[in-house]
C-alpha positions in Angstrom: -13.5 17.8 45.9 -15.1 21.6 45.9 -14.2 23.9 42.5 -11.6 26.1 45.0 -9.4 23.0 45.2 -8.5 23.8 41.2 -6.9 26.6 42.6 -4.7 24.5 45.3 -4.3 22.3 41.8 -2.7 25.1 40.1 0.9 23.9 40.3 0.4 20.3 39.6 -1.7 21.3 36.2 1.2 23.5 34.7 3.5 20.4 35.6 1.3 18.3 34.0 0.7 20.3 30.8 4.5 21.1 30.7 5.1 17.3 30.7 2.6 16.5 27.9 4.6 18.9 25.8 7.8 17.2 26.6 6.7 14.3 26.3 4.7 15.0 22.5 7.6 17.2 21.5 10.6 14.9 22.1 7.9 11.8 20.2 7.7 14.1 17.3 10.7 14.4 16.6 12.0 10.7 17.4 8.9 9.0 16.0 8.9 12.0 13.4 12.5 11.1 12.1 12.0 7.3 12.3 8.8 7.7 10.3 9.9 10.1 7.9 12.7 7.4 6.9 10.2 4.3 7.0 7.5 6.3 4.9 10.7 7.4 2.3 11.6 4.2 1.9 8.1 2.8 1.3 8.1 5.1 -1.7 11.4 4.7 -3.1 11.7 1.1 -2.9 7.7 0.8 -4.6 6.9 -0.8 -8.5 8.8 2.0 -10.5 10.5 4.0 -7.8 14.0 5.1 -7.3 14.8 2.4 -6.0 12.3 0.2 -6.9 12.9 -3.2 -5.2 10.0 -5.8 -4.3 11.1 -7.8 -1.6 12.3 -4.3 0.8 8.8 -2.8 -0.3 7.2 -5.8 1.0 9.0 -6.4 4.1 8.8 -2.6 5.0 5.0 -2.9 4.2 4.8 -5.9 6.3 6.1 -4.4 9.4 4.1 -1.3 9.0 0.8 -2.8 8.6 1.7 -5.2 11.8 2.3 -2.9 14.1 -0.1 0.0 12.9 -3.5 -1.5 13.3 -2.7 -2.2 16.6 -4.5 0.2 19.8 -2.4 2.1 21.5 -3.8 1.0 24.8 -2.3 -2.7 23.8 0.6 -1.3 21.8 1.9 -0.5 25.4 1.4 -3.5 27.3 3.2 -5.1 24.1 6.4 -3.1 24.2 7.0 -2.8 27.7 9.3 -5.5 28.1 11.4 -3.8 25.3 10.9 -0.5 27.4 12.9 -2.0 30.2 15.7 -3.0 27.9 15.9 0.3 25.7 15.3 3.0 28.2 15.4 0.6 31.8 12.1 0.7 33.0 8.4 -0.4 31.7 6.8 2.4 33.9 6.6 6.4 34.1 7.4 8.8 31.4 10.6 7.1 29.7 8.3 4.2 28.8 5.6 6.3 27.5 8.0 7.9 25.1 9.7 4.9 23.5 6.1 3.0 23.0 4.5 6.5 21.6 8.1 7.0 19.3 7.9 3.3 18.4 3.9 3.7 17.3 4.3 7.4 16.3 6.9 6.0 13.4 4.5 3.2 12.2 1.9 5.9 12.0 3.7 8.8 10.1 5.5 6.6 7.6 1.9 5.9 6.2 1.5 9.5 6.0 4.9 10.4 4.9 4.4 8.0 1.8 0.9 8.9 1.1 1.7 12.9 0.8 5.2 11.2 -1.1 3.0 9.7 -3.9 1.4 12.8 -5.0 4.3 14.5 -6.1 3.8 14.7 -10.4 6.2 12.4 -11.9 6.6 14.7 -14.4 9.1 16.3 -12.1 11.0 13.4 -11.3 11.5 12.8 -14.8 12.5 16.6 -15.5 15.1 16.2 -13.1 16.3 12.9 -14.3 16.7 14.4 -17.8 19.4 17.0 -16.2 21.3 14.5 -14.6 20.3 14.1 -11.1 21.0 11.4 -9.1 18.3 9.4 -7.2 19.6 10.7 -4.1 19.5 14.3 -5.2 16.2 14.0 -6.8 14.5 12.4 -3.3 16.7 15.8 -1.2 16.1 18.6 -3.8 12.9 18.0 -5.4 10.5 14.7 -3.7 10.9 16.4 -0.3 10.4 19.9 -1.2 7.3 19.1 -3.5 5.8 17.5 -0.6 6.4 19.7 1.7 3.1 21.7 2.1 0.9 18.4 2.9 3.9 16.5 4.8 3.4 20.1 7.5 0.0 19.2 7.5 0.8 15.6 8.1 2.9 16.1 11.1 0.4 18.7 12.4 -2.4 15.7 12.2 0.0 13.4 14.6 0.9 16.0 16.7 -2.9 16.1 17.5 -2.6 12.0 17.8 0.0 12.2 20.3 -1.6 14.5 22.7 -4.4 12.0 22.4 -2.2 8.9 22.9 -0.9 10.9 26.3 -3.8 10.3 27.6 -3.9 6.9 27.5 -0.3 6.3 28.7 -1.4 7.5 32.0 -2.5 3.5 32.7 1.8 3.1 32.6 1.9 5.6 35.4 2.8 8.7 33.2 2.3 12.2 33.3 0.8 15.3 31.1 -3.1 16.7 30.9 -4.7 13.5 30.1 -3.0 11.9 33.3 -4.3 14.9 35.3 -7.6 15.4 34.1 -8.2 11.0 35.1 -6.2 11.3 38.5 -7.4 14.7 40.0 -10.8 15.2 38.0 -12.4 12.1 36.6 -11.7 9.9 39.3 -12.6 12.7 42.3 -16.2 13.8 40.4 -14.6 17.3 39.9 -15.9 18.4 36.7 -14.0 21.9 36.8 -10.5 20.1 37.1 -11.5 17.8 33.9 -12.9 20.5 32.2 -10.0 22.7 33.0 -7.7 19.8 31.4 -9.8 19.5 28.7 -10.0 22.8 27.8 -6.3 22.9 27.7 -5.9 20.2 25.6 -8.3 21.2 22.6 -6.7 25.0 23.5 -3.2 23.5 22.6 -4.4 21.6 19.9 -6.1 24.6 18.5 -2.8 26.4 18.1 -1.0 24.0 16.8 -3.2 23.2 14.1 -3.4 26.4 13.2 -0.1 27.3 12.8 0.9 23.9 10.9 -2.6 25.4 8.6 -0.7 28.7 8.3 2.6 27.4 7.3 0.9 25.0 4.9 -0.6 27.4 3.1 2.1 29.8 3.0 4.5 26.6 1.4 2.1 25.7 -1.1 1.7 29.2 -2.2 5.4 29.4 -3.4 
């Protein structure tokens, strides 16, 4: 493959970077909600939380810390035939979504809980003293203290998933990482890897700098 077949390649690398953004965007937000609910609970339901109970926190703990550890790479082979139950097929982009939602929320709820735990109990207490309820206090004042590093929390993951794209191309999906294998990697072109690559960190880049910015500009209120 010569450097003026990128240009021929054109088409197929817009497809493929619009499909890693549909494919990150709609994980974020699945794997985002299902870990933001996991990572809440962890911290609620922990020694002298809202609604502190032992055995949820340790079955909740137990499932995240099974499925976690685990790399990606085998995280998908291990779901698949749950992938052609939930979404009909183990192959192509549906799969790839379900096993990156599924590993996305195991991921997230760790850092949902972590950024959850730093919030002064001082506060919690404060609002308890007026007469909040536990389910107020978690809406009006957990969530909003923890805002600024949750941002930076799902800016980290959004970086993971592009990553994790990559390595769902071996299920026959789509997006840079898929592109960059199939039409540079695998032909010895260096300009279409490079060109994929450059993407990626290009799109990474932005990202993290705008979940930076909108970090900063929460914490500072």
């Amino acid at each position: 493959m010569t450097d003026s077949n990128m240009s021929e390649l054109w088409p197929l690398f817009w497809d493929a970077a619009w499909e890693t953004l549909y494919i990150v965007a709609i994980t974020l937000t699945l794997g985002g909600l299902l870990g933001l609910l996991l990572g809440l609970g962890l911290y609620v339901t922990r020694g002298g939380g809202l609604y502190a109970s032992r055995p949820v926190n340790l079955v909740l703990n137990v499932l995240v810390n099974f499925f976690r550890p685990i790399p990606f790479v085998i995280f998908i082979a291990a779901v698949q035939p749950f992938a052609r139950v939930v979404v009909g097929t183990g192959i192509g982009n549906p799969a790839i979504i379900f096993a990156l939602t599924l590993a996305a929320a195991f991921g997230i709820s760790r850092i949902v809980e972590q950024n959850l735990v730093t919030v002064d109990p001082g506060v919690i207490e404060a609002a308890r003293s007026v007469g909040a309820g536990r389910a107020r206090i978690v809406r009006t004042v957990v969530l909003p203290e923890a805002l600024g590093p949750l941002v930076l929390g799902y800016t980290f993951a959004f970086v993971a998933l592009v990553d994790m794209t990559a390595v769902a191309g071996v299920i026959g999906g789509g997006g840079l990482g898929n592109f960059a294998l199939q039409y540079g990697f695998r032909q010895f072109d260096t300009v279409v890897t490079w060109t994929a690559v450059i993407a990626i960190v290009a799109l990474v880049q932005v990202v993290q700098l705008a979940g930076n910015s909108a970090a900063r500009r929460i914490l500072r209120r």
